[in-house]
Each structure stands twice: as C-alpha cells, then as structure tokens.
TITORMI-607780 format. One record per residue: x, z, y of N, C-alpha, C in turn. Coordinates in steps of 0.001 Angstrom, whole numbers, plus 500000, padded with zeros to 6 digits. Example, Ala and Ser with C-alpha at 12.3 -4.5 7.8 and 13.67 -1.06 7.14 Angstrom:
// residues 2
513190507800494310512300507800495500513200507800496700;512850507080497750513670507140498940512900507870500030;
END
This chain:
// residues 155
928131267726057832927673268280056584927705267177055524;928202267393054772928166266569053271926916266536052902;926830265170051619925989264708051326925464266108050108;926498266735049370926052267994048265925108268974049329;925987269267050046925616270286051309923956270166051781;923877268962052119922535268594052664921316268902050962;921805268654050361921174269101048849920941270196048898;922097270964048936921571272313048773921147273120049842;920969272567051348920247273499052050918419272962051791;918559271469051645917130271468051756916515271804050255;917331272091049350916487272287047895916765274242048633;917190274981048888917137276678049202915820276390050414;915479275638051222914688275704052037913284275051051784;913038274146050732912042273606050963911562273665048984;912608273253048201912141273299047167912514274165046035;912917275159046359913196276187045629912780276590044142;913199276760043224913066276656041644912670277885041822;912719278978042547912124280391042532910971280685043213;909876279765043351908993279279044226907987278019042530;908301277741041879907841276939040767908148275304040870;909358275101041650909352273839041788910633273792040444;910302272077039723911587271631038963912625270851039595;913583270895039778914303269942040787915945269591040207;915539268111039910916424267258039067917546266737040218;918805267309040701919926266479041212921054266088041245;921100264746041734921975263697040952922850263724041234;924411264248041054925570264174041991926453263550041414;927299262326041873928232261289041709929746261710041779;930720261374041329932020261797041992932419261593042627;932171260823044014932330260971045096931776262281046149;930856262253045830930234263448046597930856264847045870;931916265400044835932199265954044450934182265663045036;934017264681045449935492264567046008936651264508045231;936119263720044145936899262854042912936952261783043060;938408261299043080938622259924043199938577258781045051;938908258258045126939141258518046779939877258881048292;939533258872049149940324259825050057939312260278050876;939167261922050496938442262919050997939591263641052562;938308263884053337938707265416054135939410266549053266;940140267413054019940583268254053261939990269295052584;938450269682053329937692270829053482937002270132052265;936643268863052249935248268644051515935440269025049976;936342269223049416936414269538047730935820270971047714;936158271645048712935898273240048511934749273247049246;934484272843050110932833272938050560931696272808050069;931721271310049018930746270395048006931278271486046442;932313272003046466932174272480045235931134274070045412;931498274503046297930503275713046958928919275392046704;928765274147047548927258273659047449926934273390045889;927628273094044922927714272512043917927029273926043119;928097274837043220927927276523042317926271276823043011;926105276720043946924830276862044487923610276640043977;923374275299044139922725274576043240922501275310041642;923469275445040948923154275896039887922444277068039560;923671277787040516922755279559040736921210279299040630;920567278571041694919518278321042114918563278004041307;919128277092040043918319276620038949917530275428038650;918853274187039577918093273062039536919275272145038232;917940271357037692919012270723036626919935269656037045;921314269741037167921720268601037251922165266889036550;921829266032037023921399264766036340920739263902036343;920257262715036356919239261571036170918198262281035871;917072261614036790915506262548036183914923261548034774;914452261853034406913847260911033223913192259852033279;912535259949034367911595258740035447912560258223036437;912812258717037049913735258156038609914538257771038186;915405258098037130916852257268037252917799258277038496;918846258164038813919242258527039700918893258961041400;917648259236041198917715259516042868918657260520042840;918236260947044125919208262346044679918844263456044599;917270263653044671916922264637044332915623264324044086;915272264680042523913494264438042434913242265860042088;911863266470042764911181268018043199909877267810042590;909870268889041653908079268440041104907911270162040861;906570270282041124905592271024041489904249271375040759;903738272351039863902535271706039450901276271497040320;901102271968041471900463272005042518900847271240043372;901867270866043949902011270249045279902916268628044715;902775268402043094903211267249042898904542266753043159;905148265484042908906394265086042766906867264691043970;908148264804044870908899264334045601910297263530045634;910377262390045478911901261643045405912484261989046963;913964261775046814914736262187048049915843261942047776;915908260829048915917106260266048765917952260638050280;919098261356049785919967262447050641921468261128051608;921390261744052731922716260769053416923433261733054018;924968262180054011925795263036054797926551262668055265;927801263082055778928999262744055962929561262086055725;930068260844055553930908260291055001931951259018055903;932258257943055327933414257007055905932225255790056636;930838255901055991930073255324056095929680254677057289;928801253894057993928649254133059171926575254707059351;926346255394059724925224255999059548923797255032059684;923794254433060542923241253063060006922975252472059198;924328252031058310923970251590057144923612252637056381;923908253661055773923263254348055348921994254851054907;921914254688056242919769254481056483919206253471055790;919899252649056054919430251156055120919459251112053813;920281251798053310920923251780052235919752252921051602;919500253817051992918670254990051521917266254498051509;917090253873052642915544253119052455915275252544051373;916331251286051284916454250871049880916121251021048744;917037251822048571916608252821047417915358253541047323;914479254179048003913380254782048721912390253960048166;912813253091048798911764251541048670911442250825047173;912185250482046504912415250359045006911948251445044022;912274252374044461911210253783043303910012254044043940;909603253167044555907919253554045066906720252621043451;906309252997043259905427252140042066904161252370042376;903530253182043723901995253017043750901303254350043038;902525255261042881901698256322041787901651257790043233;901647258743042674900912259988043500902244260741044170;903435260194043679904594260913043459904887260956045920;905794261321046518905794261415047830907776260941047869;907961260475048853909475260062049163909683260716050959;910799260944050242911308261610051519912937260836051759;913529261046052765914902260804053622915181261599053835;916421262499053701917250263725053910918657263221054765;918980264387056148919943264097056503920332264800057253;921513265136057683922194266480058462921311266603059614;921209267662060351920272268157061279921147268169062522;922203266484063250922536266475063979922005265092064833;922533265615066146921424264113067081922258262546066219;922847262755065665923435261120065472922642260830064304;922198261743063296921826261576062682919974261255062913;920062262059063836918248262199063988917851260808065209;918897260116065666918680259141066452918678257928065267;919375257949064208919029256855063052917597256837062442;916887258200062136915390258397061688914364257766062615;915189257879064020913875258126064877913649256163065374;914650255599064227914295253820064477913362253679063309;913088254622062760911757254452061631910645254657062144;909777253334062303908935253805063340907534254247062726;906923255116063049905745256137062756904421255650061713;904194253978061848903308253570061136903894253037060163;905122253023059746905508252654058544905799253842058327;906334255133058098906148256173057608904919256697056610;903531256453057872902511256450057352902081255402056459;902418254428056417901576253579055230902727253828053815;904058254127054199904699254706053251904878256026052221;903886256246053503904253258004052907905666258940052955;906021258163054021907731258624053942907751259793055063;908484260779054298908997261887055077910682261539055992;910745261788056756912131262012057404912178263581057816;913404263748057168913780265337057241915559265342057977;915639266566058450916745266899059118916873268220058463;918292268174058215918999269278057286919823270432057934;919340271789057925921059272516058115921292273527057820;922281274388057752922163275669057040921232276726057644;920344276052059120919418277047059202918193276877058971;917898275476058469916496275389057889916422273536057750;915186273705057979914616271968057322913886271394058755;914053270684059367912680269914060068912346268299059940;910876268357059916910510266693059678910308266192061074;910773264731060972910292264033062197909917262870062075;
END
C-alpha cells in the first residue's frame, strides 16, 4: 500500500471530516508518482486515493502550525493529532521508521496536540513498530497505527 493510500484509509477510518474532524494533508510529488521511477500501478492507485481524499473533505496542504506533516486531524473535542504516514516505497522500512520518528520527534513542543505513526497493516511493517518499545510510546504519547482498506489498528 502506498504512502497516499495509507492516508486515505486511515483519514475514512479514524478521522473523518463527516464526523467534525479538520484534516490538513500534505502530499509531495513523489507520492503522487511525479518525477522518478514509479511501479506501474502506483500513478492510478495514489491518484484514486488522491480523488478520495478530496471527496471526503480534507484540505490539502501545509497546516498553518505543522508545516508539512502528513497528516494533521483536529477535533473540537478530541483535540489535535500530527501523523506522520510511511508506505511503499524503494525505501528500506527501517529507515523509514527512523526517518518518521524524526520528524514525529521535532513537532512535539510540549503542547496538548497527540502524534501518531501510520503504516500499512502488514507483518513487515508491524515488526518495524513493534521495536518501539512501550515506555517510550508512553512518555511520548505516541500512537503506532497499522493501516488497511479494512480498518485501523493501534499497537
């Protein structure tokens, strides 16, 4: 599953704009399969996820605060969520993780807002989460989520 893909199942499953959430996401041209050397499938797959997204009613773009995450979710009740999304790619999934923490890690400022990790809902993927170990989650506040077109789970 692509990195758009993983966007748009967990924004239809978890943060839904038809439900009162606002949800700002950030998509690059790579993940749109501009510029590069893509799979053959992925232009028409990510452009699918892409029309989706919109239908749905999330704005796409830099949030005003975050800067580029991947996806920031705000709520007037259940408050703000950053989420920074990892899919498919040439990558090696590992780094990735690292790379997403990173980022994760750097938009934390101490305020009320919650961070999450998004990522396909397969064992290669869920064996990279599961080296995040449980008490840094908790003093982080970090969600790890698994993605797929049939739903969302945290671990």
């Amino acid at each position: 599953m692509y990195q758009l893909e993983v966007k748009r199942w967990l924004i239809e499953y978890l943060f839904n704009p038809s439900t009162g959430w606002v949800v700002y996401v950030d998509i690059d041209a790579m993940e749109q399969a501009r510029g590069g050397n893509h799979p053959e499938d992925k232009k028409e797959r990510v452009a699918i996820a892409e029309t989706r997204l919109i239908d749905l009613g999330v704005r796409i773009g830099a949030h005003p605060v975050f800067g580029r995450a991947d996806i920031v979710a705000q709520h007037p009740a259940k408050g703000d969520v950053v989420i920074e999304v990892e899919g498919r790619s040439s990558r090696q999934r590992e780094q990735a993780v690292y790379s997403a923490l990173g980022q994760i890690f750097l938009q934390m400022t101490g305020g009320r807002q919650k961070f999450a990790l998004a990522v396909p809902d397969i064992p290669e993927w869920e064996q990279q989460l599961q080296k995040i170990q449980s008490h840094v989650k908790t003093l982080t506040g970090l969600s790890c989520l698994l993605v797929s077109p049939n739903g969302v789970r945290q671990i």
